[in-house]
N, CA, C and O atoms as a Tinker XYZ file with bonds, in Angstrom:
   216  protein
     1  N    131.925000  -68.553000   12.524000    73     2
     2  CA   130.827000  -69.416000   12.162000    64     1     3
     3  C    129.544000  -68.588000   12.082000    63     2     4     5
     4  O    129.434000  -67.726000   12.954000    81     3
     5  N    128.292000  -68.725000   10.953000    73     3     6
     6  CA   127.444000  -68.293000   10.777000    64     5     7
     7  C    126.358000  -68.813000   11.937000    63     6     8     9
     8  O    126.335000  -69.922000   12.471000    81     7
     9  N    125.341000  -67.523000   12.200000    73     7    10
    10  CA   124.306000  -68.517000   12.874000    64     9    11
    11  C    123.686000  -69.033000   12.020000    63    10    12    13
    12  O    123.907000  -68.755000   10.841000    81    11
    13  N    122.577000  -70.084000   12.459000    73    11    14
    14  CA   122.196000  -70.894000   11.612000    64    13    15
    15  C    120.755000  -70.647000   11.378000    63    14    16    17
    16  O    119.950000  -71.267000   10.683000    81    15
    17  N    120.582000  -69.320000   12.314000    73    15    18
    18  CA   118.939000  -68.975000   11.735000    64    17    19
    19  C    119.491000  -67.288000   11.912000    63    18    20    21
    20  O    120.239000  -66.716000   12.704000    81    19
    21  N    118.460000  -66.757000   10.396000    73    19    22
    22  CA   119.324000  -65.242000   10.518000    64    21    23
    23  C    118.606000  -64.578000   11.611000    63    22    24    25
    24  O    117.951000  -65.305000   12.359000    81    23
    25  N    118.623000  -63.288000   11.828000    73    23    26
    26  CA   118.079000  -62.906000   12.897000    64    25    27
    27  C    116.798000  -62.455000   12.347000    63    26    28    29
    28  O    116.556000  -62.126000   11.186000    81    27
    29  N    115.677000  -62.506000   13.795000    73    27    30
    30  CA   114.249000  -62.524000   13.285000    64    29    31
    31  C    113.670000  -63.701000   12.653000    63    30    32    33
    32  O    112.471000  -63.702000   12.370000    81    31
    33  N    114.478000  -64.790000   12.385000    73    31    34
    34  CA   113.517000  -65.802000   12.229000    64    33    35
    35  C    113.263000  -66.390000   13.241000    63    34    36    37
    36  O    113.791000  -65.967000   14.269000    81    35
    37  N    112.338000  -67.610000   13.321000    73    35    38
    38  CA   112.342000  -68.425000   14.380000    64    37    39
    39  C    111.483000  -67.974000   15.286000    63    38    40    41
    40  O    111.187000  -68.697000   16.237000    81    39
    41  N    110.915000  -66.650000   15.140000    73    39    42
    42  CA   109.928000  -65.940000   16.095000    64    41    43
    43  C    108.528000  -65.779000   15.385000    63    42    44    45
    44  O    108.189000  -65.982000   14.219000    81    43
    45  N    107.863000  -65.362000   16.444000    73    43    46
    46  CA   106.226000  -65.075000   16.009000    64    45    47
    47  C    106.004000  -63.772000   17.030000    63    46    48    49
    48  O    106.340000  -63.661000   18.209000    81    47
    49  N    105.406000  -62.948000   16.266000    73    47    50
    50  CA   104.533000  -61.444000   17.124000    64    49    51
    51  C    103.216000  -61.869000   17.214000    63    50    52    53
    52  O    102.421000  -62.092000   16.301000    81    51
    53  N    103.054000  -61.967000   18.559000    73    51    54
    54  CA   101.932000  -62.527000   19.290000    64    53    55
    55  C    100.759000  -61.465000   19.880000    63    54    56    57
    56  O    101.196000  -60.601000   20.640000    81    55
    57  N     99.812000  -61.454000   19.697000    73    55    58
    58  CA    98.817000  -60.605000   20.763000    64    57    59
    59  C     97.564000  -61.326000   21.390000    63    58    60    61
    60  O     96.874000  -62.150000   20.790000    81    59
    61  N     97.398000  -60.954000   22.507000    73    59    62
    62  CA    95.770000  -61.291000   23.021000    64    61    63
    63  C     94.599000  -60.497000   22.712000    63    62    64    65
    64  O     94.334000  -59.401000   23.203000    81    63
    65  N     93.735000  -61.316000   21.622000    73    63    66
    66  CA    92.449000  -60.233000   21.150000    64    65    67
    67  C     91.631000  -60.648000   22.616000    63    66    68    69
    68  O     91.529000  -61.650000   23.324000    81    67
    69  N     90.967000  -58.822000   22.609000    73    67    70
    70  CA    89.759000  -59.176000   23.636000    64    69    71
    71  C     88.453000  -59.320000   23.015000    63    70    72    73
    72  O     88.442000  -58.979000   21.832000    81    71
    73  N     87.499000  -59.677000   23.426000    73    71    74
    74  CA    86.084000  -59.946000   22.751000    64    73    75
    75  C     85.455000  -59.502000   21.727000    63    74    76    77
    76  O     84.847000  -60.073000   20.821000    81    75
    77  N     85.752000  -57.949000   22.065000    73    75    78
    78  CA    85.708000  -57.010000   20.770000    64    77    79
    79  C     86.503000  -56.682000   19.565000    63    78    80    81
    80  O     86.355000  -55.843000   18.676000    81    79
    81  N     87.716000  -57.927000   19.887000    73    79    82
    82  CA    88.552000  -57.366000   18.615000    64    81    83
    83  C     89.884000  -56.754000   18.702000    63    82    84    85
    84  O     90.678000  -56.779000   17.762000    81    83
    85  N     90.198000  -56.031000   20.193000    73    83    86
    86  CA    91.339000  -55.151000   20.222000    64    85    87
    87  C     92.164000  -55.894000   20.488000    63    86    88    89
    88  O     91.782000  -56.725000   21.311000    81    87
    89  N     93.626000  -56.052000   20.026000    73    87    90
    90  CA    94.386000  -56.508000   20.543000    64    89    91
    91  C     95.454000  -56.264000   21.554000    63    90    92    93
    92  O     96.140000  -55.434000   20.958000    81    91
    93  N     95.980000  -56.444000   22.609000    73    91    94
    94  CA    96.553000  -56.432000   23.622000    64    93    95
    95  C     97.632000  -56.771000   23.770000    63    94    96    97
    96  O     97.957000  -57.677000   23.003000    81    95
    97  N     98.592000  -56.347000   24.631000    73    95    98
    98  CA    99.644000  -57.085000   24.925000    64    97    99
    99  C    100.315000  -57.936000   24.270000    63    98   100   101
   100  O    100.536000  -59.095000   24.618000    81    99
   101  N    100.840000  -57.158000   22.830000    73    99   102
   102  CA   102.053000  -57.861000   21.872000    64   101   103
   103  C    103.293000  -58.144000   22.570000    63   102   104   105
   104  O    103.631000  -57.638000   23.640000    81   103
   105  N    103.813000  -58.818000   22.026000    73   103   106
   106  CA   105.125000  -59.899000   22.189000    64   105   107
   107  C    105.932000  -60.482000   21.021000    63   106   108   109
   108  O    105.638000  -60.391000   19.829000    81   107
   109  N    106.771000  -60.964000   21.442000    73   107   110
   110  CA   107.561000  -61.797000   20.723000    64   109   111
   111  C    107.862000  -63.255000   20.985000    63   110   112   113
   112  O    108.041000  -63.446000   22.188000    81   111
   113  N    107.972000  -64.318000   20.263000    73   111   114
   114  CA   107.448000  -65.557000   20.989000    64   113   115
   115  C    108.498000  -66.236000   20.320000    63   114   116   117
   116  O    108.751000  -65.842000   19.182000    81   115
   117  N    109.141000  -67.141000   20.770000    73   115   118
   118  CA   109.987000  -68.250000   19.957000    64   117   119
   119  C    108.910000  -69.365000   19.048000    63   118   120   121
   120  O    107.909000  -69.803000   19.615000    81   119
   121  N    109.109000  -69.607000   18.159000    73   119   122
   122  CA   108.409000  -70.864000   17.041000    64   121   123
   123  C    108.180000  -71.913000   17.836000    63   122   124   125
   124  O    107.046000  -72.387000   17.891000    81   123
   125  N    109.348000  -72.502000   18.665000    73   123   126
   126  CA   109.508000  -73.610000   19.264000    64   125   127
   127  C    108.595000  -73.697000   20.115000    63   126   128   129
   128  O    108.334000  -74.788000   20.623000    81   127
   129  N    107.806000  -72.371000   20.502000    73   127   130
   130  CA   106.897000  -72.376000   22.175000    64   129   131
   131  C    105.610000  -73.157000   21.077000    63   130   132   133
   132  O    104.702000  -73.213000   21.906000    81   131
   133  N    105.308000  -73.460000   20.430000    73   131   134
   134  CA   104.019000  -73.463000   19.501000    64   133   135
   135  C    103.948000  -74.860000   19.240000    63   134   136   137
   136  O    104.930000  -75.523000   18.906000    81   135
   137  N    102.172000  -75.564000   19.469000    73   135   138
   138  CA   101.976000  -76.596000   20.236000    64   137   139
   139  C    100.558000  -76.482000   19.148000    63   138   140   141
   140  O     99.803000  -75.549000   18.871000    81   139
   141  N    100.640000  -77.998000   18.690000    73   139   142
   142  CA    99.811000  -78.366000   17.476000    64   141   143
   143  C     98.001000  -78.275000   18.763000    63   142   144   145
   144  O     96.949000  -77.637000   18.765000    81   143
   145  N     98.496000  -79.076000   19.402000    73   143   146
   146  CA    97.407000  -78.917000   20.673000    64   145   147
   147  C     97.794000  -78.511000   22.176000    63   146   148   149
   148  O     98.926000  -78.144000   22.492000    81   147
   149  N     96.749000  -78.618000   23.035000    73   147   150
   150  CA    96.598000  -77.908000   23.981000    64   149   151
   151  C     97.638000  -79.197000   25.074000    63   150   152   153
   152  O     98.240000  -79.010000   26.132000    81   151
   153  N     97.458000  -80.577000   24.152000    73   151   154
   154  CA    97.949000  -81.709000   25.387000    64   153   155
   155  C     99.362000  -82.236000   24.818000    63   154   156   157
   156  O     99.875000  -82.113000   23.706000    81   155
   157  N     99.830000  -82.919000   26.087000    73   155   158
   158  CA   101.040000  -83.629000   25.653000    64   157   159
   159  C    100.442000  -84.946000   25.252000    63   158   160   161
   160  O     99.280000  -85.237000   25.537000    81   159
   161  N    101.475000  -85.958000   24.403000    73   159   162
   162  CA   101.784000  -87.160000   23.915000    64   161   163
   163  C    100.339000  -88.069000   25.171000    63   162   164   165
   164  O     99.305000  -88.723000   25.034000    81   163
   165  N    101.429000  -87.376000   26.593000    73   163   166
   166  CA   100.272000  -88.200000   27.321000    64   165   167
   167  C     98.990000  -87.980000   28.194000    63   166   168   169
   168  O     98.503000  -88.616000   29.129000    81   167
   169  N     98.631000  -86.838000   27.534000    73   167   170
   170  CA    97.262000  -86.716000   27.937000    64   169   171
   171  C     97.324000  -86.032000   28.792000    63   170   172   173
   172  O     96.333000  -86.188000   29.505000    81   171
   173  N     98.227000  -85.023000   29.300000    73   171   174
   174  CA    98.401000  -84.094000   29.767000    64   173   175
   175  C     97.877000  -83.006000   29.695000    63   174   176   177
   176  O     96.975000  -83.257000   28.895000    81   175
   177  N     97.727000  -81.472000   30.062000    73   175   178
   178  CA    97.896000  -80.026000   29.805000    64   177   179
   179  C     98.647000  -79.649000   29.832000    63   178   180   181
   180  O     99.228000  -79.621000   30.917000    81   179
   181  N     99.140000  -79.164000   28.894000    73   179   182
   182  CA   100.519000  -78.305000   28.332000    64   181   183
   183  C    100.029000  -76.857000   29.833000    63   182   184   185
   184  O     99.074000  -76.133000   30.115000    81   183
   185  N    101.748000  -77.236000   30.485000    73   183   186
   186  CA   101.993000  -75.956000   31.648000    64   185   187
   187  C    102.730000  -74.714000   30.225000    63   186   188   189
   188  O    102.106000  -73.693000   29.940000    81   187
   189  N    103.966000  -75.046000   29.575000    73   187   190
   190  CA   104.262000  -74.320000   28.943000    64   189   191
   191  C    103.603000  -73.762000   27.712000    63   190   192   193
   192  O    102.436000  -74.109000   27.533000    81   191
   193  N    104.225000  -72.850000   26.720000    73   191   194
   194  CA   103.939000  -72.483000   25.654000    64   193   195
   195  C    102.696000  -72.169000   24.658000    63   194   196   197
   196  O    102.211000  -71.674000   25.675000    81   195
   197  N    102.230000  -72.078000   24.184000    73   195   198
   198  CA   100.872000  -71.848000   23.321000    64   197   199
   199  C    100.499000  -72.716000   22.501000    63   198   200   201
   200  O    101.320000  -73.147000   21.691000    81   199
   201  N     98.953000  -73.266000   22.509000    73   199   202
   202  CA    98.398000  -73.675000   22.302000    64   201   203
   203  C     97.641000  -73.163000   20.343000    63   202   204   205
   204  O     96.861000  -72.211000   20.323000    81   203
   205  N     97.963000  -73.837000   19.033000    73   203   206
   206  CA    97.477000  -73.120000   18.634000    64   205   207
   207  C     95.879000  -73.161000   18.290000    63   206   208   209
   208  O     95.470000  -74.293000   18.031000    81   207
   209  N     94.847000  -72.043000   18.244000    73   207   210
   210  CA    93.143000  -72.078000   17.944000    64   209   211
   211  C     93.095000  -72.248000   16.792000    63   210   212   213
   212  O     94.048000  -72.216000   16.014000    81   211
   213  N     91.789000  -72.482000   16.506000    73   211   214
   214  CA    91.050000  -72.407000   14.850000    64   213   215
   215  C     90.656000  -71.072000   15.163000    63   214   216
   216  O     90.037000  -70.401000   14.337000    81   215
């Protein structure tokens, strides 16, 4: 049986810019961790995954 996502999809390469611009501490992130906002359904703070900015 095939997988059903080829490999390398489904991910995002992630970094933390610092103030000035540099970026830091790349990664690899699953799609699924990625969060239209910062809250849940109920008004929560998201403990897991990333939040995405403007």
């Amino acid at each position: 049986m095939r997988d059903p996502v080829p490999s390398g999809h489904g991910k995002a390469q992630v970094v933390t810019l610092t103030d000035d611009g540099r970026e830091v501490r790349p990664r690899s992130v699953e799609a699924d961790q990625f969060h239209a906002t910062a809250y849940t359904h109920g008004g929560q703070p998201r403990r897991t995954g990333y939040a995405q900015e403007a």
